[in-house]
KESE-306560 format. One record per residue (C-alpha): x, y, z; residue in one letter. Coordinates in steps of 0.25 Angstrom, whole numbers. Layout:
     px     py     pz  resn
      X      Y      Z     A
...
***
This chain:
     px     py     pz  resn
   -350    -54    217     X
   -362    -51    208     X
   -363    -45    193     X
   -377    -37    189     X
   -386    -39    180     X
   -392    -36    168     X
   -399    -24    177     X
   -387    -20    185     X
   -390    -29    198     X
   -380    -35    205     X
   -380    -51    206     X
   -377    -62    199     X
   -382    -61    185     X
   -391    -75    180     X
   -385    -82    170     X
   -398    -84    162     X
   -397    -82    147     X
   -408    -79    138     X
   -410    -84    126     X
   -400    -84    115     X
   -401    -74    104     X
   -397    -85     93     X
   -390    -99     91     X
   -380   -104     81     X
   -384   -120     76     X
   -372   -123     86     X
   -381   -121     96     X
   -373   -108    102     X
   -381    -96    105     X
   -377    -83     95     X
   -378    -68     96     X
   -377    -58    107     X
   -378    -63    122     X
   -390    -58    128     X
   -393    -49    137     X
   -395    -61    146     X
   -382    -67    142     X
   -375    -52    143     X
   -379    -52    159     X
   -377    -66    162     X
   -364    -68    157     X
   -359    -55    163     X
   -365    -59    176     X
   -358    -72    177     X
   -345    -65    171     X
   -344    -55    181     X
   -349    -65    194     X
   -338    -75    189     X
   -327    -64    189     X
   -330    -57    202     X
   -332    -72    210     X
   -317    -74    204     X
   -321    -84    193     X
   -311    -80    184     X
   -312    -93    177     X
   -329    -92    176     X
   -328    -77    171     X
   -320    -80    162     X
   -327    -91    158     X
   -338    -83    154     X
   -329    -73    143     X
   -327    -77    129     X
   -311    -78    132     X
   -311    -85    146     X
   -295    -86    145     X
   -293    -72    145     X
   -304    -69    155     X
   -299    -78    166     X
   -285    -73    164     X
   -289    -58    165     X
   -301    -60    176     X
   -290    -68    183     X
   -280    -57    184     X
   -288    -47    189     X
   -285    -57    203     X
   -269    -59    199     X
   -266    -46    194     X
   -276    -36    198     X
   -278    -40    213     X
   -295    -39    210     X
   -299    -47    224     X
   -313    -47    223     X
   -323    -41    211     X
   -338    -35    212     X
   -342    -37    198     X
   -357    -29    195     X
   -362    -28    182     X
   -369    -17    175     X
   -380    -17    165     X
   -376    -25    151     X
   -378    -16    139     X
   -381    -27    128     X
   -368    -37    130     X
   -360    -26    139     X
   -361    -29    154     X
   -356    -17    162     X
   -349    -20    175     X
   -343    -14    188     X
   -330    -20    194     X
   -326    -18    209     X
   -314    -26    212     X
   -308    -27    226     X
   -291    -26    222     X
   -280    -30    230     X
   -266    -29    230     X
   -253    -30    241     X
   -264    -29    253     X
   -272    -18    247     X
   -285    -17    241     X
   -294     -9    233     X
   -306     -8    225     X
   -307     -5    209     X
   -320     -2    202     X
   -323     -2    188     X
   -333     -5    177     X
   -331    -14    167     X
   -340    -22    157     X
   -342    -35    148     X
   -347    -41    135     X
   -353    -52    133     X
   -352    -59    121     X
   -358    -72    115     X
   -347    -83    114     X
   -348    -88     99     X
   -344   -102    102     X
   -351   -104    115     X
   -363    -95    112     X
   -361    -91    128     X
   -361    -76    131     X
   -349    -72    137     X
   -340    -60    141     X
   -332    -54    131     X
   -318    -55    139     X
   -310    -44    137     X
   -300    -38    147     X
   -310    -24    149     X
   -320    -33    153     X
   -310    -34    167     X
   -308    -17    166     X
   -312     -9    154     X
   -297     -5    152     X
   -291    -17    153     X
   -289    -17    137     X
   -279    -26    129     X
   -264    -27    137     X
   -269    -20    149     X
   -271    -28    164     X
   -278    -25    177     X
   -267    -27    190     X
   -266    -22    201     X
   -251    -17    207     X
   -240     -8    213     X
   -246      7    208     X
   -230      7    206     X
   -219     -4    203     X
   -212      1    216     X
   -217      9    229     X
   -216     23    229     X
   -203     30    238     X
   -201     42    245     X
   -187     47    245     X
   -182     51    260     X
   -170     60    261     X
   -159     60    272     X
   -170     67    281     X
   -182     57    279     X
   -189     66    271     X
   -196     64    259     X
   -187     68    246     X
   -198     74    237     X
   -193     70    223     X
   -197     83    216     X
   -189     90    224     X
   -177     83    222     X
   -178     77    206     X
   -164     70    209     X
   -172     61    216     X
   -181     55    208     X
   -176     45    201     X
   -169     40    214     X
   -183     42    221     X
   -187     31    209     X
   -176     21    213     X
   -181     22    227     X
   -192     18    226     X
   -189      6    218     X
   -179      2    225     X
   -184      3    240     X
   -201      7    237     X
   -205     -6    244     X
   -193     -5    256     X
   -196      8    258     X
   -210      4    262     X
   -218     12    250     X
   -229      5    244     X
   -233      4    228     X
   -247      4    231     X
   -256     -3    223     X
   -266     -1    211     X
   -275     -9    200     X
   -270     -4    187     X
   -275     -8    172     X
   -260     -8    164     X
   -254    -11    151     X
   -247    -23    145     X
   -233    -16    151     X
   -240    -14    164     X
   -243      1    164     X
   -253      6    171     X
   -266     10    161     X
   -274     13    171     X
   -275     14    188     X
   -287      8    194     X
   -286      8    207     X
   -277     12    218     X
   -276      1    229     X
   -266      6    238     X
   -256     19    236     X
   -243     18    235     X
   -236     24    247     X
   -221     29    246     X
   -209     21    256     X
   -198     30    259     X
   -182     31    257     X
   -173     37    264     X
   -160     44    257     X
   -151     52    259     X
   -153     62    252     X
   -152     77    259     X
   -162     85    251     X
   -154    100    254     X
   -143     92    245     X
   -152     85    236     X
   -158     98    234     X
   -144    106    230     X
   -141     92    221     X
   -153     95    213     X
   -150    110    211     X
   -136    108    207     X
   -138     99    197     X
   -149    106    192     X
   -141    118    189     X
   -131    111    182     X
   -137    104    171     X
   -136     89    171     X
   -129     83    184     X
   -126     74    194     X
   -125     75    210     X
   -124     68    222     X
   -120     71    237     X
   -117     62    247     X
   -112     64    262     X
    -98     61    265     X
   -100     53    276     X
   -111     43    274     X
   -114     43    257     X
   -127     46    259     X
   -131     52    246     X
   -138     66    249     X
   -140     72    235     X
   -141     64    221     X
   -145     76    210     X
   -147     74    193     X
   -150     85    185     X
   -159     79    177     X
   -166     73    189     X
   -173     63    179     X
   -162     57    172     X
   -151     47    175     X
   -146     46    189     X
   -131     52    188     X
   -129     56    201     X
   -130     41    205     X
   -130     32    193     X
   -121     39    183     X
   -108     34    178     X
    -98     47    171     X
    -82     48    173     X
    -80     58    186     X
    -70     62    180     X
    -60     69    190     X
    -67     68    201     X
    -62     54    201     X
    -48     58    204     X
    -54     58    220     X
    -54     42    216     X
    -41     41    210     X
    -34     51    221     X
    -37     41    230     X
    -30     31    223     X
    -17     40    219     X
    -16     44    234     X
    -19     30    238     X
     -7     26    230     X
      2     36    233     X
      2     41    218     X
     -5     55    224     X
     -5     64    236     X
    -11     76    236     X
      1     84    240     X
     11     79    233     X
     15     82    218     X
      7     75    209     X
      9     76    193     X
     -1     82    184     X
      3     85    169     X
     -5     88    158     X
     -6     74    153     X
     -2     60    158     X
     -4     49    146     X
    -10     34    153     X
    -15     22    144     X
    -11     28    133     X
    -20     41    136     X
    -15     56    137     X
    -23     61    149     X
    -23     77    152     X
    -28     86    162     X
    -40     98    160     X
    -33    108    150     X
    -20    100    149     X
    -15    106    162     X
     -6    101    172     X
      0    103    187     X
     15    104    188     X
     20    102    201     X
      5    100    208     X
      1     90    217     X
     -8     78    217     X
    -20     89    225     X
    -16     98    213     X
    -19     89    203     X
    -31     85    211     X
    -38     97    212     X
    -34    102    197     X
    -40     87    194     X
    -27     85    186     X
    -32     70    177     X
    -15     67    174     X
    -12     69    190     X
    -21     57    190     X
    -18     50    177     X
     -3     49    180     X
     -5     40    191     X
    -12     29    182     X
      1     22    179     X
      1     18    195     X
    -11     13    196     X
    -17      1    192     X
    -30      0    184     X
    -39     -3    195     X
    -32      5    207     X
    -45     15    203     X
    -57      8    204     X
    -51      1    216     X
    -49     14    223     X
    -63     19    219     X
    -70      7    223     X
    -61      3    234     X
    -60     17    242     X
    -72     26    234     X
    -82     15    233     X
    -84     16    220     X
    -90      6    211     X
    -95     -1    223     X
   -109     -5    224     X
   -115      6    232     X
   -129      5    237     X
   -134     17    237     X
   -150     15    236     X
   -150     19    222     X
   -144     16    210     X
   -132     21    208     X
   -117     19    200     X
   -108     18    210     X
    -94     20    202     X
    -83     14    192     X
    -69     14    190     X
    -67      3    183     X
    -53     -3    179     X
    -46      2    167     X
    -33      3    163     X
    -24     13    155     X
    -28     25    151     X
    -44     23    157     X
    -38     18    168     X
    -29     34    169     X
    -45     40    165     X
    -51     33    177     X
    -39     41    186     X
    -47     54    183     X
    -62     49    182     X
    -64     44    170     X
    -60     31    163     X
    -70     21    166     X
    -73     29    178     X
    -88     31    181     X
    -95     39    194     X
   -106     48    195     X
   -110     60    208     X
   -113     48    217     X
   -100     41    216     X
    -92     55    216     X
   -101     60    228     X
    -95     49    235     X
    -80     50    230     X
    -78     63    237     X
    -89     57    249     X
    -77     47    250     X
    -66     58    252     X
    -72     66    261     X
    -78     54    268     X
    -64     46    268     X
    -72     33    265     X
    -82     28    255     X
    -98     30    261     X
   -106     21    249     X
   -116     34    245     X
   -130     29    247     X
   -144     36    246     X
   -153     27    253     X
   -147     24    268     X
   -143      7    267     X
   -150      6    280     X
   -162      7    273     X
   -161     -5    264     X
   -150    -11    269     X
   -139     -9    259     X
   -124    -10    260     X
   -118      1    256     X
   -105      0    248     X
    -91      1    254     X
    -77      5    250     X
    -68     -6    255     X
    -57      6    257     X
    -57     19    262     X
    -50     32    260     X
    -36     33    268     X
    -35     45    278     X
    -26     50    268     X
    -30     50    255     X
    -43     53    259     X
    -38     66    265     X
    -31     69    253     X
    -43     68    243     X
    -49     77    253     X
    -37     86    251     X
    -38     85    234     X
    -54     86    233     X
    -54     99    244     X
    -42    105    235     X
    -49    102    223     X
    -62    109    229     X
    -55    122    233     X
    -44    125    224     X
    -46    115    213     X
    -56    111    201     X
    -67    112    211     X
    -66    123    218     X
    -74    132    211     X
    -86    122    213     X
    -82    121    228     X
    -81    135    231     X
    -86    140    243     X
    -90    127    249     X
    -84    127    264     X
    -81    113    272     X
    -73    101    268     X
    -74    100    254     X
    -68     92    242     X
    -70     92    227     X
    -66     85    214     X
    -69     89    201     X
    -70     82    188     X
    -73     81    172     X
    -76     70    166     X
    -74     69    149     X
    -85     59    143     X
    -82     55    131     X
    -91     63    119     X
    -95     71    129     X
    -93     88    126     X
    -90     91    142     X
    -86     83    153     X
    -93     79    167     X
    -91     89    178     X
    -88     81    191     X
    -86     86    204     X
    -88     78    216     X
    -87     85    232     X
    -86     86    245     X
    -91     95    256     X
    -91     91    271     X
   -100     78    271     X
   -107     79    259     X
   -100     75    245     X
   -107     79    230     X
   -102     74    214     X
   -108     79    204     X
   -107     76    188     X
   -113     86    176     X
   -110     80    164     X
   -106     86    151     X
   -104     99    158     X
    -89    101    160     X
    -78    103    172     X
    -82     97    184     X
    -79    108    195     X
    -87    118    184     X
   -101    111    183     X
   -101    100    193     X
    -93    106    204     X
   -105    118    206     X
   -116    106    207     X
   -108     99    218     X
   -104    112    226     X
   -119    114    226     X
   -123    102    234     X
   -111    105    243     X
   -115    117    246     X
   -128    111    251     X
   -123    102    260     X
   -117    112    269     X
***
């Protein structure tokens, strides 16, 4: 590889000096290098550099350190393989010059072409003409903090997003699932058989990216499949959308694959899968359960529901103070009477709850759903927090996904761990209850939540959907908070839907409608 020069031909440039333009009595020649020195010195400079004498071309610049440490990186960090170095024509100690650099990275390659130039200098000790090293001498950008490298054009490969059909989910279309398409892709980008592509970049002293200079390869997007069904995706956004700030997810009965996650606002935090609020009533599905499981409830038989009950040295009440003489539990149930659940604490022991949710619901398991997600709590408390957690609140923390699949678990019988990505594409282990539902009490809650959805607090919401249906409603206080979280968690047939709008008010008012919605689509 050659350098020009002084007239612009390539080869290698002669390192004859003229003679020097002045000498101090130390015997070290003064005063600018000359025209002769200029070429020479750049000649040798350049040759050195692009034969990979990183130690010579530095050898030649007034702070070799540095030099050899920069020229050296451009090998380590910038994947430069092989240079063609060509000098233009000096204008008095500036020496113009072209680079064409052969860049690898992964098993691709490219070609970047720039111009760049140099100064020589005299050396004040030495009297020598050397370059003036400065990292612009590499690329004209490279100013102070910045680096030359060559990398990933991103951290992690692009993703398409499959849905249940193996089509490609188009993100605009569907804003719900953007921020999940983002965890996709970080999580299975290289599984999924996508590729980062490569680029040589100039970037900052953070690692930003200043400037592009060249494209090596393109990246190229691996594919995931979900289970997402767009016809219920697409009713998910709309309904969320028309009721302010909420949450929503759908799951089918049978299986748990999850076939509609929706936020309104798309772009902010994840509630549909990661919040953590008080379900509120909606939980008493849990806890019937248990009082059923105990013999403390059935849903026939006389079951008290006064206007308060007094646990743990709390005085609880109902909605409006009322009460329910001479009703039965499935009355109490579908009027989502909180003392009908209340009065049964003092049978119970402090754990019975979480056992029951985590034993039978699967709740607070570790569920692997493909994405992050907070998979319940009903942690252990006692007295009158240990009475809240009876009627959802407490300690007491779900969000849609959790009580998408409390009534999944209903309709289904048995817990199915809702997931979004399918386990045989990675190989997960999906979570599993160590219990099941009994014949019984299953077909009882069936009984409670279709009540509840034709002739109590849900019905308005559930109006006019046909098939087997079930609902709870609920309203959850939050503390400092003006309104409380509407609830509603569903089923209909084989698809199953929960929904939360905080701060907005009863459940069967503002979240019953969003949930209905998404029902009504999966007809």
């Amino acid at each position: 590889m050659g350098s020009a020069d002084a007239d612009g031909r390539t080869g290698n440039v002669a390192a004859t000096v003229g003679e020097p333009s002045g000498q101090e009595e130390t015997g070290a020649t003064t005063g600018p290098p000359s025209a002769e020195e200029v070429a020479a010195t750049a000649g040798e400079f350049l040759d050195a550099w692009a034969a990979g004498d990183t130690a010579a071309a530095a050898a030649l610049t007034d702070r070799p350190d540095e030099a050899e440490a920069a020229l050296g990186a451009l090998t380590a960090d910038a994947g430069f393989e092989e240079l063609t170095l060509v000098a233009g024509t000096p204008t008095g100690e500036d020496v113009p010059f072209s680079v064409t650099a052969a860049v690898a990275h992964e098993g691709e390659q490219g070609e970047l072409a720039y111009d760049s130039a140099l100064t020589v200098v005299r050396d004040t000790e030495s009297g020598k003409a050397v370059v003036a090293w400065a990292p612009t001498v590499i690329h004209p950008e490279l100013t102070e903090g910045r680096s030359l490298v060559t990398g990933p054009v991103s951290e992690v490969p692009p993703v398409e997003m499959l849905d249940r059909h193996g089509d490609v989910i188009a993100a605009d279309e569907f804003p719900s699932l953007t921020p999940i398409l983002s965890q996709l892709a970080e999580r299975y980008g290289e599984q999924a058989g996508g590729s980062a592509g490569a680029e040589t970049r100039i970037v900052d002293a953070e690692g930003e990216t200043v400037t592009s200079l060249l494209e090596i390869a393109e990246p190229a997007a691996g594919q995931v499949p979900t289970t997402i069904d767009p016809v219920i995706q697409r009713a998910a956004e709309e309904a969320v959308a028309d009721s302010g700030r909420a949450s929503l997810v759908a799951i089918d009965v049978g299986t748990g694959a999850i076939q509609a996650v929706a936020n309104n606002p798309a772009d902010g935090f994840n509630g549909a899968l990661e919040g953590s609020w008080a379900p509120g009533s909606t939980f008493k599905v849990v806890t019937s359960s248990l009082l059923i499981d105990r013999g403390l409830a059935s849903a026939d038989a006389p079951h008290p529901c006064p206007k308060y009950f007094e646990y743990g040295g709390w005085r609880f009440q109902n909605d409006d103070e009322f009460e329910i003489s001479g009703g039965t539990f499935a009355d109490s149930f579908a009027r989502s009477c909180n003392t009908a659940f209340i009065s049964q604490a003092p049978e119970l022991s402090d754990s019975d709850l979480g056992d029951q949710a985590r034993d039978v619901f699967g709740l607070g398991l570790d569920w692997q759903v493909g994405v992050t997600t907070l998979d319940g709590a009903v942690p252990t408390q006692s007295d009158a927090q240990m009475a809240a957690s009876l009627i959802g609140q407490g300690g007491v923390r779900m969000n849609p996904l959790t009580m998408a699949s409390v009534s999944a678990t209903v309709r289904n019988g048995a817990f199915q761990q809702p997931y979004l990505v399918p386990p045989e594409f990675d190989g997960r282990q999906l979570a599993q209850a160590p219990d099941s539902l009994s014949a019984g009490t299953a077909q009882q809650l069936r009984e409670l939540m279709n009540r509840t959805a034709r002739n109590g607090t849900a019905a308005e919401a559930m109006a006019g959907l046909e098939g087997d249906v079930g609902a709870k409603t609920g309203s959850a206080e939050v503390d400092g908070q003006e309104k409380p979280n509407a609830w509603f968690t569903a089923y209909r047939d084989d698809l199953a839907v929960a929904a939360v709008v905080p701060n907005s008010g009863h459940g069967g008012e503002f979240a019953g409608p969003v949930v209905a919605d998404v029902l009504r689509a999966g007809s």
